[in-house]
C-alpha positions in Angstrom: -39.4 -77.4 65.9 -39.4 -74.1 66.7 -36.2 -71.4 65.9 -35.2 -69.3 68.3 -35.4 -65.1 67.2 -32.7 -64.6 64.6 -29.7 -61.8 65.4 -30.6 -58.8 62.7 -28.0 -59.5 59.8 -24.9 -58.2 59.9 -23.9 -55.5 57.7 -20.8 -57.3 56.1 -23.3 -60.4 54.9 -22.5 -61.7 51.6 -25.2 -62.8 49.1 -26.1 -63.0 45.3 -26.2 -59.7 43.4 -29.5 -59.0 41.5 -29.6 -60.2 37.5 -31.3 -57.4 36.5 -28.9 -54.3 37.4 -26.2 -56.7 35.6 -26.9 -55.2 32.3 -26.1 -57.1 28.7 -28.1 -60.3 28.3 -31.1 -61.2 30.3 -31.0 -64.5 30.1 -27.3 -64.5 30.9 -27.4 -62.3 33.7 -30.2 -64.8 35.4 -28.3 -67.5 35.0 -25.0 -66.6 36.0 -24.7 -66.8 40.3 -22.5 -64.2 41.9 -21.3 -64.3 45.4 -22.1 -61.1 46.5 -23.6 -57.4 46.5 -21.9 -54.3 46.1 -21.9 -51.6 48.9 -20.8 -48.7 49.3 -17.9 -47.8 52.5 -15.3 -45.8 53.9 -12.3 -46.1 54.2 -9.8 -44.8 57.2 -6.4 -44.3 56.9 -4.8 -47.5 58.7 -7.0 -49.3 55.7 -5.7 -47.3 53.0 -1.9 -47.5 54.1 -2.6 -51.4 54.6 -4.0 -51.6 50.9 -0.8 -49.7 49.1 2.0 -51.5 52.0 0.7 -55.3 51.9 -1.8 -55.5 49.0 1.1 -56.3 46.6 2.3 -59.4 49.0 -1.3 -60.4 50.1 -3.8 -59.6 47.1 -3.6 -62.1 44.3 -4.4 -60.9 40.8 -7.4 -62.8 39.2 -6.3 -64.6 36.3 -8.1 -67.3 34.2 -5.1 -70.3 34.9 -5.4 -72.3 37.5 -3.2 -70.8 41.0 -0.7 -73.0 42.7 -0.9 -72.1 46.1 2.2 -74.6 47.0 4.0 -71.3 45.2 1.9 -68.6 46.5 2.5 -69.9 50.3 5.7 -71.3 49.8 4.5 -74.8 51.3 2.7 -78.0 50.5 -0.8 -77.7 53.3 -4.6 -78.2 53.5 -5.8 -74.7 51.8 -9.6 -73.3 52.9 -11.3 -70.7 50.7 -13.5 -68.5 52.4 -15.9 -66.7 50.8 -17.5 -63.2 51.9 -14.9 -62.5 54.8 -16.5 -59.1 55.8 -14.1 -57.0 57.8 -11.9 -59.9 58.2 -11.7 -60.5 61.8 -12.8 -64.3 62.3 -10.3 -64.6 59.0 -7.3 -63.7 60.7 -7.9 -65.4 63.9 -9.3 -69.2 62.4 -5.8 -68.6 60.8 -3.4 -67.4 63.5 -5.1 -70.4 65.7 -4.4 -73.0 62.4 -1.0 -72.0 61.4 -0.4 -75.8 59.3 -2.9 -74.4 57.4 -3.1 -72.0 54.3 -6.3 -69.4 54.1 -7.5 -67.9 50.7 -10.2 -65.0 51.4 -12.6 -64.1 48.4 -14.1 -60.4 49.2 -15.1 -57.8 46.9 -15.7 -55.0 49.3 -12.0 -52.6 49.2 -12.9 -51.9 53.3 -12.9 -55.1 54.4 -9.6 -55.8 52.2 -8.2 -53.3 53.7 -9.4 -53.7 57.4 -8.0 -57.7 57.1 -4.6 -56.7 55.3 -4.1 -54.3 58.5 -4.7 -57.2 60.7 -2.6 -59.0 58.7 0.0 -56.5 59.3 -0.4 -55.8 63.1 -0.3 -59.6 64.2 2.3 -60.8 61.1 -0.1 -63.4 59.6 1.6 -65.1 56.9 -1.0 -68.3 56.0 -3.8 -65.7 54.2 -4.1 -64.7 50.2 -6.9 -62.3 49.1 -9.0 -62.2 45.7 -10.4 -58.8 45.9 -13.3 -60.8 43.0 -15.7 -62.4 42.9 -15.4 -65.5 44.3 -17.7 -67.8 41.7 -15.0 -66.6 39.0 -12.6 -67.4 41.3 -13.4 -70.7 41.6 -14.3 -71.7 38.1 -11.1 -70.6 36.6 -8.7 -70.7 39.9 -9.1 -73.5 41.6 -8.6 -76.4 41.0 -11.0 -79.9 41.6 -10.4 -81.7 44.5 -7.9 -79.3 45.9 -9.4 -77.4 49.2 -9.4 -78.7 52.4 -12.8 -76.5 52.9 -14.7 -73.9 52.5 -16.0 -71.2 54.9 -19.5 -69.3 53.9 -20.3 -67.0 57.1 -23.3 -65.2 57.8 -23.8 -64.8 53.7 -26.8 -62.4 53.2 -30.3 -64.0 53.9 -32.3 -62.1 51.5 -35.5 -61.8 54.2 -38.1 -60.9 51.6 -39.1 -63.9 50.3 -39.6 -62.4 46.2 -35.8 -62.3 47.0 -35.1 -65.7 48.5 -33.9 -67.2 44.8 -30.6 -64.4 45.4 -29.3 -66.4 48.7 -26.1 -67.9 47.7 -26.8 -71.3 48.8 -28.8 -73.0 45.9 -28.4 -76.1 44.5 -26.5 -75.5 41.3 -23.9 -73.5 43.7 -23.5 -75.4 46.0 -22.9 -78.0 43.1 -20.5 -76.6 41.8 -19.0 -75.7 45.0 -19.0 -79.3 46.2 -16.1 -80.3 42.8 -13.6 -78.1 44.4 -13.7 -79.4 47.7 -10.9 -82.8 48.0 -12.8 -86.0 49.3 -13.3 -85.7 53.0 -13.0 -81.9 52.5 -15.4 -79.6 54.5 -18.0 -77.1 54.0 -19.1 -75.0 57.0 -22.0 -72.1 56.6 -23.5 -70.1 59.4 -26.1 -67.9 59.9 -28.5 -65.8 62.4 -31.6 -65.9 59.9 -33.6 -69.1 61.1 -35.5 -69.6 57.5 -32.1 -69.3 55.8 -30.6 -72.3 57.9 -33.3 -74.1 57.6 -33.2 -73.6 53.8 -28.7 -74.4 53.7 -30.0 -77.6 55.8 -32.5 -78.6 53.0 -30.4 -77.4 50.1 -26.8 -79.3 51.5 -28.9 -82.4 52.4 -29.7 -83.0 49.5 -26.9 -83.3 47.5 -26.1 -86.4 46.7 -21.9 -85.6 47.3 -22.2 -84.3 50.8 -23.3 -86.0 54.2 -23.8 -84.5 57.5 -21.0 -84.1 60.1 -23.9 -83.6 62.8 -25.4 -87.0 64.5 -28.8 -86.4 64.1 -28.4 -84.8 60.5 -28.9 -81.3 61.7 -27.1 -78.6 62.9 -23.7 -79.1 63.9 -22.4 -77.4 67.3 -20.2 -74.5 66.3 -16.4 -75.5 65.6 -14.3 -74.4 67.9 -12.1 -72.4 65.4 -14.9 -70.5 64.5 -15.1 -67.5 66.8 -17.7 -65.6 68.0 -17.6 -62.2 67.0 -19.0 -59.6 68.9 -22.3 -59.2 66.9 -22.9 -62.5 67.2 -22.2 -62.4 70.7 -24.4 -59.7 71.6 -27.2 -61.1 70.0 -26.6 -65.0 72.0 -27.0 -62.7 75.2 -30.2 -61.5 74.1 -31.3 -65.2 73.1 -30.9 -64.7 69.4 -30.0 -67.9 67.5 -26.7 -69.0 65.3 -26.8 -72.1 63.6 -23.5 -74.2 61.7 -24.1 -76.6 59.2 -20.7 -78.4 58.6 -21.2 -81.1 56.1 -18.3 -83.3 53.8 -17.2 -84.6 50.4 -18.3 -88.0 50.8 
């Protein structure tokens, strides 16, 4: 079946970052996965007075002991980690239009902290936690089994060379991995505007033996409604660009 022309990647894409500017070990640094790329960006002013105002309420400190969100949000509810949240717009409005549930946003990039703390300021969000790290370590030494609701993965970096294919974040042993920390029934929803990276999340969450397709005919899934459409994406759907959602569950 043919794709439909993919939107051009969007400049806060998350990814893998590449083993061999890691330094130390070799071998380690090809085996261990990372859930993103460092670039370089500015800063305005609104960001930086949003980092030094709310950063202390809204960023959590990494630490290797497992976090109990029931303290950090002050209430028992279905959490969702999100991983690469970019500038942080769909963040703050998938939780603004879920308020029962709690939002933890994994995003290395001090912008796009900043840019979703002001957010979080100007329309009083209260249901969203930040790890400015990344959000692998996060997970391994953070979260706990079982305990999330879901997981968001939007518009991650597709890698379009295909030498660089092996640095997309969804792989097998991630995805793996991913799959422990999501509670039975939990969900994990992916999106992207590069057609050979969907097809490749299709193959690589179809496979796993602990997931099984939300959509009927084992494909793609029509997008969630608490997803929004930003307005890249929506620019590039009036131009007849293609966006497909995989939303798959912990059997």
């Amino acid at each position: 079946m043919s794709l439909p022309t993919p939107i051009p990647t969007d400049p806060h894409d998350v990814g893998h970052s590449d083993p061999a500017a890691d330094g130390g070990d070799a071998s380690a640094a090809r085996a261990r996965i990372r859930s993103f790329v460092v670039r370089a960006g500015r800063m305005g002013t609104g960001q930086i007075k949003a980092l030094a105002e709310l950063g202390p309420r809204f960023v959590l400190p990494f630490e290797q002991r497992p976090l109990n969100t029931a303290q950090v949000f002050g209430r028992q509810s279905p959490v969702v980690l999100e991983i690469g949240f970019g500038m942080g717009g769909a963040t703050a409005q998938i939780a603004r239009s879920l308020p029962d549930h709690d939002f933890i946003g994994c995003e290395v990039h001090e912008p796009g902290v900043g840019a979703l703390l002001k957010l979080i300021g100007e329309q009083d969000i209260s249901n969203i936690r930040i790890f400015q790290h990344d959000a692998v370590e996060v997970l391994e030494h953070m979260i706990p089994e079982a305990s999330l609701a879901g997981v968001h993965i939007f518009f991650p970096d597709p890698w379009h060379k295909k030498r660089h294919n092996k640095r997309r974040l969804i792989q097998p042993p991630f995805v793996a991995r991913l799959v422990k920390h999501l509670a039975p029934g939990g969900y994990l929803h992916c999106a992207t505007d590069w057609a050979p990276y969907a097809e490749q999340m299709l193959e690589v969450l179809g496979a796993d033996p602990d997931l099984v397709n939300t959509a009927p005919d084992a494909g793609y899934a029509d997008k969630p409604a608490y997803r929004p459409l930003t307005k890249f994406e929506n620019r590039g759907l009036k131009l007849g660009h293609g966006v497909w959602d995989l939303v798959f569950r912990r059997k």
